[in-house]
Structure formats: structure tokens, C-alpha cells
N, C-alpha and C positions, 0 to 999 in steps of 0.2 A: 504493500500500500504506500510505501512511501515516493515520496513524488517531488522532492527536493535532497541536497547536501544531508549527510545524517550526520558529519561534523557539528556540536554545537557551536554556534558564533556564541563569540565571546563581544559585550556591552564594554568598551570602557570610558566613555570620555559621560561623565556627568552619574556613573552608577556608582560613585564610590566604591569600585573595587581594584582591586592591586590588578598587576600585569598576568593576563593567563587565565583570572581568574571567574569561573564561569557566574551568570547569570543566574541567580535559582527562577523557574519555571513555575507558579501553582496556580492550581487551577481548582475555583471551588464550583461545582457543580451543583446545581438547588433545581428539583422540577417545580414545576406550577401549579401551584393546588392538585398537589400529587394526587389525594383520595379522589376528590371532588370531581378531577380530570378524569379518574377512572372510569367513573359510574357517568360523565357526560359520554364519554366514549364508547360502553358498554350496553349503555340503556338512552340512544338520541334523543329514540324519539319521545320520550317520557322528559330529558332532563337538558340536553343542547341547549345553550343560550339560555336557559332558566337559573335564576339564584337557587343553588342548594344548599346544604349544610350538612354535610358528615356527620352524625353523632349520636347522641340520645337525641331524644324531643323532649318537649314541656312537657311539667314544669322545672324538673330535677336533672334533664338532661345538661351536658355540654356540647357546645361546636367543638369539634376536632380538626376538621378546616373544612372551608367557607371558597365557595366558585367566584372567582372573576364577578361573578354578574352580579354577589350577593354583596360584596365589599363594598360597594358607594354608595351604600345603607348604612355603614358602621357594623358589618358582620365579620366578627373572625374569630381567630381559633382561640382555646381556653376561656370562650364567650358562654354564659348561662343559656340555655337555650331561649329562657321563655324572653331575657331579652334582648336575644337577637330574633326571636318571633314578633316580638313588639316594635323593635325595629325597620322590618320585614317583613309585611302581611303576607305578602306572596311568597316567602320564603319555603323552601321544601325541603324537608327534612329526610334525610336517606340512612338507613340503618351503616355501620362499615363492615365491610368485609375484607377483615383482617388476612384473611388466608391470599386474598386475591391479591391484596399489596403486598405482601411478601414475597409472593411468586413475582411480580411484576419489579421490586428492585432485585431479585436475582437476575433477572434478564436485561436492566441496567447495567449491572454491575461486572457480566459477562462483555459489555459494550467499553464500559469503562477499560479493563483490562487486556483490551487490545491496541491500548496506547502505552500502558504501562503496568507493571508491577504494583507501583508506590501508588495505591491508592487506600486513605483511609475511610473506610464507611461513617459517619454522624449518626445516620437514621436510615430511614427506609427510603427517604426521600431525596437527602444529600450525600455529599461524598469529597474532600481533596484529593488530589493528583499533583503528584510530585513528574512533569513532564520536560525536566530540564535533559535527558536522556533517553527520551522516545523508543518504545520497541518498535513505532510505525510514524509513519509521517516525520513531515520535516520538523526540526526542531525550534517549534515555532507554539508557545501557549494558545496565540489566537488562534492561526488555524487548526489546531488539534480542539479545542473548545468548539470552534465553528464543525469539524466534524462530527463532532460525539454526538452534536445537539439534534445534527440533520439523522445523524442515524438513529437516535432515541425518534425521531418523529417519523421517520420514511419505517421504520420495523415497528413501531410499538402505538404510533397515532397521538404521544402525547409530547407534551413541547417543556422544554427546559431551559434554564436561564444559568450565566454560566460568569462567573469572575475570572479575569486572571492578573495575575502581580508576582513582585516579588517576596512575596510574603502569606502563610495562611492566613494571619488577621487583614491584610490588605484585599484581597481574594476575595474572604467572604462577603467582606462590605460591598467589595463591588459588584458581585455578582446578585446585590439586591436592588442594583441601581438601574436597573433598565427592563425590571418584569410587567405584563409574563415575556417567556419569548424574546431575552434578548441577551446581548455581552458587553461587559464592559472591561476596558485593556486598560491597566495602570502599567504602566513602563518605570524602571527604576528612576530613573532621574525625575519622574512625574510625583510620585509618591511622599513625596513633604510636603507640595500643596494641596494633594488628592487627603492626606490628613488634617490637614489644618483646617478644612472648612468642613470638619465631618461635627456633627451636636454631638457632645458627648457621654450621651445615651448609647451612641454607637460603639462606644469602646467595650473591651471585654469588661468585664468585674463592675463596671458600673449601672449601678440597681435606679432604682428612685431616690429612696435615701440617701446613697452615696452622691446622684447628681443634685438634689436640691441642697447637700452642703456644699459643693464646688460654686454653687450659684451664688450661694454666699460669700464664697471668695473671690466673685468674679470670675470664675474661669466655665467659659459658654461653649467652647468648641476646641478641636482639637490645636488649633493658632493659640491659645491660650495655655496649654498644657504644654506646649514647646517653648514656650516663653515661663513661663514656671520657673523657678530652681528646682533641684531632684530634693535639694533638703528640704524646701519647705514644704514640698507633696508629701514626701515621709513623717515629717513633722503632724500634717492633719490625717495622713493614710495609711500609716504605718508601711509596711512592705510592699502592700498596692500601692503605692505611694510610686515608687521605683519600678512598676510595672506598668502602672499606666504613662509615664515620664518615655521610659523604653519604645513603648508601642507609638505616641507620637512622637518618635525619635526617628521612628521607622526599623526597630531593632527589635528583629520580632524571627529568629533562625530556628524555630523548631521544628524539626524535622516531620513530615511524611510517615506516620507509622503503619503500614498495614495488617501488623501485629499488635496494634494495642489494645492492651488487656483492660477491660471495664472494671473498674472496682466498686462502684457503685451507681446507683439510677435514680435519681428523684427530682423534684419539681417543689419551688416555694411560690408564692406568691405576697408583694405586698399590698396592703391594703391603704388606698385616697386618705383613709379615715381609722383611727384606732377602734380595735371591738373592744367595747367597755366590757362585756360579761362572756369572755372566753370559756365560760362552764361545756356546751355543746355547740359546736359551731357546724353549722353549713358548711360555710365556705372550704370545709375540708375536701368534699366531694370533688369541685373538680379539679382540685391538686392529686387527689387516687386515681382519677381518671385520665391524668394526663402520666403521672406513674405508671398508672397502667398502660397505660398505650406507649409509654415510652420500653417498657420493659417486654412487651411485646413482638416490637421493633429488635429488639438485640436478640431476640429471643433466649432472654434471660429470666430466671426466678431467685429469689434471695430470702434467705434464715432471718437476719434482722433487720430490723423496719425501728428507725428513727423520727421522732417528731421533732422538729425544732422549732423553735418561739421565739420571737425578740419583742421586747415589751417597750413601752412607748420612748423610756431612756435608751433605748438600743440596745441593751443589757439581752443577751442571747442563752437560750439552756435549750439542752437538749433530753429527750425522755427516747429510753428504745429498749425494745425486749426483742429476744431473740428465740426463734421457735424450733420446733422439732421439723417440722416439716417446712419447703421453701413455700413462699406463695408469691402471687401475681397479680391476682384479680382486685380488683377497685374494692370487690364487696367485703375480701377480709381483711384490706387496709383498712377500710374505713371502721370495720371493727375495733383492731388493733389501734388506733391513732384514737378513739374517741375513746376506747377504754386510757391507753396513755394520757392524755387530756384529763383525767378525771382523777389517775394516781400517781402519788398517794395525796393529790386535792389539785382545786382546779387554780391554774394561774390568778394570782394575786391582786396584776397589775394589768391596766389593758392593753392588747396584742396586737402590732401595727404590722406583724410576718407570719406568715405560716409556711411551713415546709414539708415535707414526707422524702426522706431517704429510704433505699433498700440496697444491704449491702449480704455479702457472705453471696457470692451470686454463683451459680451453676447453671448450668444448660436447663431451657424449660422440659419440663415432665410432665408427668403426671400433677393434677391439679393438690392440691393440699388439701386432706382430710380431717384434720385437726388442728386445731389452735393453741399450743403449751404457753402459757402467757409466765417470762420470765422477769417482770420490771424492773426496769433501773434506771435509776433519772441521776443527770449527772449537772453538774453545777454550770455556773457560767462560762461561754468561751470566749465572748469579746464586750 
């Protein structure tokens, strides 16, 4: 397949890099409302061109993701169903079928690997690519991206949206800049101002919380944090401090693992507003269901199951038991996390985080038959 030089060219005049020294290639790859695209694809004539929603339905359901057509309603993913219904009267809710998106990023994934080795899976639905050494095609990120996507769409009928730079954190920002359906090329010497105008919501680690204290220090965008000293970030952010400093540095070399080993799978959410009476909460639900479905995706199951809390000072603890048998399902977290929540009593103070980890992970099996509840709540972590 290849159809140019399989020499890499070597960048040097603005990449900051020494003499010889090659370009890294990455490519992050993200399809387009993966589930959603399925079942337009699957089921036309019922769902084409119609807002759907992947998920449960109302009232208790969650969006798991939201079609093109349903977004410029305010519909997306880790959305309550009933209101992104209320958002969306026309909105049409599609049960998912987990088995069929599995099978359907294997057959991505087989796509992916005819460009390279180095490709790390994220989800079902994304993936990096380490393409600075091509098994196929010229050694080129853009065109190898522009290939992948036409062949995800000529063999599979769904359409994919695709970054590439010199960096994974540069990659995936950009490959959310031009969806559905499209790429976007940061080239190394582009990549200082391609960060500096990014809000810095976009960076890794930074939450809600963490961005509205930078607002408070004045620092709005990535131009802000490159102007920073690294001490004074460490001074308000401790080690994130020097990692967000790094990133809009553009110093960001971690490798491509196609091997990396999951050690754990969970989802927090924070909350606009502190819940004054954290005794039983909703809002647990669709943190299990996005657990769930995240743990689905790896198809992973895990022993212990973590709740974490941050209370309105920030003040963080964590509660976790660990069981005889793994689980996976939404229905025994939400068991497991609501009896946490309760012992041995229910948080004090009111709760502005919620979170659900699952760790100790093995291959999925057989569903879990029992629940051995071992509690143990362990003190504050930050």
C-alpha cells in the first residue's frame, strides 16, 4: 500500500529538535457518535437524520451518546434522560447494543493496524497511533489519518474524525476540532500557538474546580499557563502544577503503549451546586452507568469498587470494599456505593464530587452472584 518514500523525513528548522532527529507522528483517532452512528446505519429507515439517544429512557435512564441531529438541542452523553427528553421532544431513545459495538471497534481496530503496531485502544470508540514509522503508506500522519478514515467509511459506512501532532495530548484536542467527519494537522512548529488559544478546560487534569481557581488567578487559556512561572503553578497545584506548565510547554513525550495494562475504570462527576444531604443520592446512577459502560468497553470486571467524595472545602475521602466475586453491572455498583455512602454514616458535610472506581480488574466472566461486603473507609487524600 505504500505509495511514497518509507524513509521518514526528518522536520528541522522550527521543530525544536536536534540534527537526525525524527518527528514523532500521533494520531488520535475518535469516530462520530460511534453508538448512535450504528443504529443510524443499521436501522435508516426508523433512525437517519433523526435525533436519537443511546441509552436508558425516562425517567432514570442516561444518554450514553446523542446523534448529530440531537446535539443542537443541548443532548449528550452522561445526560439524565428525562432531561435531555425535555430538551428534545422529538428525541428517540434507542436501547444499546453493547455486543454490536464491540464487534464493530474490532473491525476498526483491525483497520487501524494496518498502518501500525503502536496503536493504543481508549475505548470502543477511540484509539492513538504512534505513525512516525508506518508499516504502510508514506510517512506522513495526515495522509495515513486521511486513509484510515476513508477506509472506516468505504468498509464499515461510519465516519470518523481524526487529530494528528506531535504529541498525544496535542492529537486529541485536535482531532475534536473539526467533527463529525473531519482532521485536523498541528505540525510541530505550529503547536505553541495551536496551545495557547486552547480554554483551559481542554487540558488534561483540569476539572471544574481546578478551572474556576485558575480563573481566579487569571489564567483563561493555554497563552496564560505558558506565561505562568512553573513555581507559582506548583505553589497553587501542587505536582499538577508542573504538569499542566509541561503540557502548555508542549512537552508532552509519552509514548504509544499498545500494551497498557488498565488498573483501574471509573467515572466522577462534579456537581454546579453542593448536595446539602448526601445520605442517598441519585446522582450516583449515572456515574455506574457510565462505569458500566466504561468497563464494558475494556471488557473488564473488578473485586473492589471505590466511592470517592470531596466535600465543599475540597477535602477528598474515599470508602471501598472489596468482594469475593468481580462485578460490572450498574445494578451492583449502585448497590455497593449506596450501601458505602451510608457506612459506617453518611457524609457530614455537603458533597460538591462524586466518583465510583473499580479496581483489582480481570477479564469479564461470568456475571457476579454474590455480594461479600468488606468496608473500609479511609481518611482524606487531598
Amino acid at each position: 500500500m505504500s505509495d511514497g518514500d518509507s524513509t521518514p523525513k526528518i522536520e528541522k528548522e522550527g521543530s525544536g529538535l536536534g540534527p537526525g532527529e525524527k518527528v514523532r507522528r500521533i494520531v488520535h483517532v475518535d469516530m462520530d457518535a460511534f453508538y448512535a452512528a450504528i443504529e443510524q446505519r443499521d436501522n435508516s429507515e426508523k433512525y437517519a437524520g433523526e435525533p436519537i439517544a443511546v441509552g436508558g429512557k425516562p425517567p432514570r435512564g442516561v444518554v450514553q451518546t446523542a446523534s448529530y441531529e440531537a446535539r443542537p438541542y443541548g443532548v449528550h452523553s452522561a445526560q439524565p434522560a428525562i432531561e435531555a427528553d425535555r430538551k428534545c421532544p422529538d428525541l428517540i431513545f434507542v436501547s444499546p447494543r453493547m455486543d454490536v459495538y464491540q464487534e464493530e471497534s474490532k473491525r476498526i481496530r483491525k483497520i487501524l493496524l494496518r498502518y501500525t503496531d503502536l496503536v493504543e485502544p481508549l475505548s470502543l470508540d477511540e484509539a492513538y497511533l504512534d505513525v512516525t514509522d508506518p508499516k504502510a503508506g508514506p510517512p506522513s500522519g495526515t495522509l495515513i489519518a486521511r486513509r484510515i478514515r476513508e477506509a472506516i467509511y468505504e468498509e464499515m459506512g461510519l465516519t470518523a474524525s481524526a487529530g494528528v501532532g506531535p504529541s498525544k495530548f496535542v492529537a486529541k484536542v485536535a482531532s475534536d476540532r473539526d467533527k463529525p467527519d473531519g482532521v485536523t494537522v498541528v505540525r510541530p512548529a505550529e503547536q505553541g500557538g495551536f496551545i495557547a488559544q486552547l480554554p483551559i478546560e481542554e487540558f488534561h487534569g483540569i476539572g471544574p474546580v481546578t478551572a474556576e481557581k485558575m480563573r481566579d488567578l487569571s489564567i483563561e487559556t493555554g497563552a496564560d499557563l505558558q506565561e505562568m512561572p512553573e513555581r507559582e503553578l506548583t505553589h497553587h497545584f501542587g505536582k499538577w502544577g508542573r504538569h499542566f506548565k509541561k503540557l502548555a510547554m508542549g512537552e508532552d513525550d509519552r509514548p504509544v503503549r499498545p500494551d497498557r495494562e488498565r488498573k483501574s475504570v471509573g467515572a466522577e462527576r462534579t456537581f454546579s451546586e453542593d448536595i446539602a444531604k448526601p445520605g442517598d443520592i441519585d446522582e450516583l446512577r449515572p456515574i455506574a452507568e457510565k462505569v458500566e459502560e466504561r468497563l464494558q468497553d475494556a471488557s473488564q470486571r473488578g473485586r473492589t469498587v471505590t466511592l470517592k467524595l470531596k466535600s465543599h472545602d475540597h477535602e477528598v475521602s474515599t470508602r471501598q470494599t472489596t468482594l469475593g466475586r468481580p462485578v460490572d453491572s450498574k445494578k451492583h455498583l449502585m448497590v455497593l456505593v449506596r450501601r458505602l455512602l451510608k457506612r459506617p454514616h453518611p457524609p457530614d458535610e455537603p458533597v460538591r464530587l462524586l466518583g465510583i472506581h473499580v479496581s483489582s480488574l480481570a477479564a469479564g466472566g461470568d456475571g457476579a452472584r454474590q455480594l461479600e461486603l468488606n468496608f473500609k473507609e479511609e481518611g482524606p487524600v487531598g
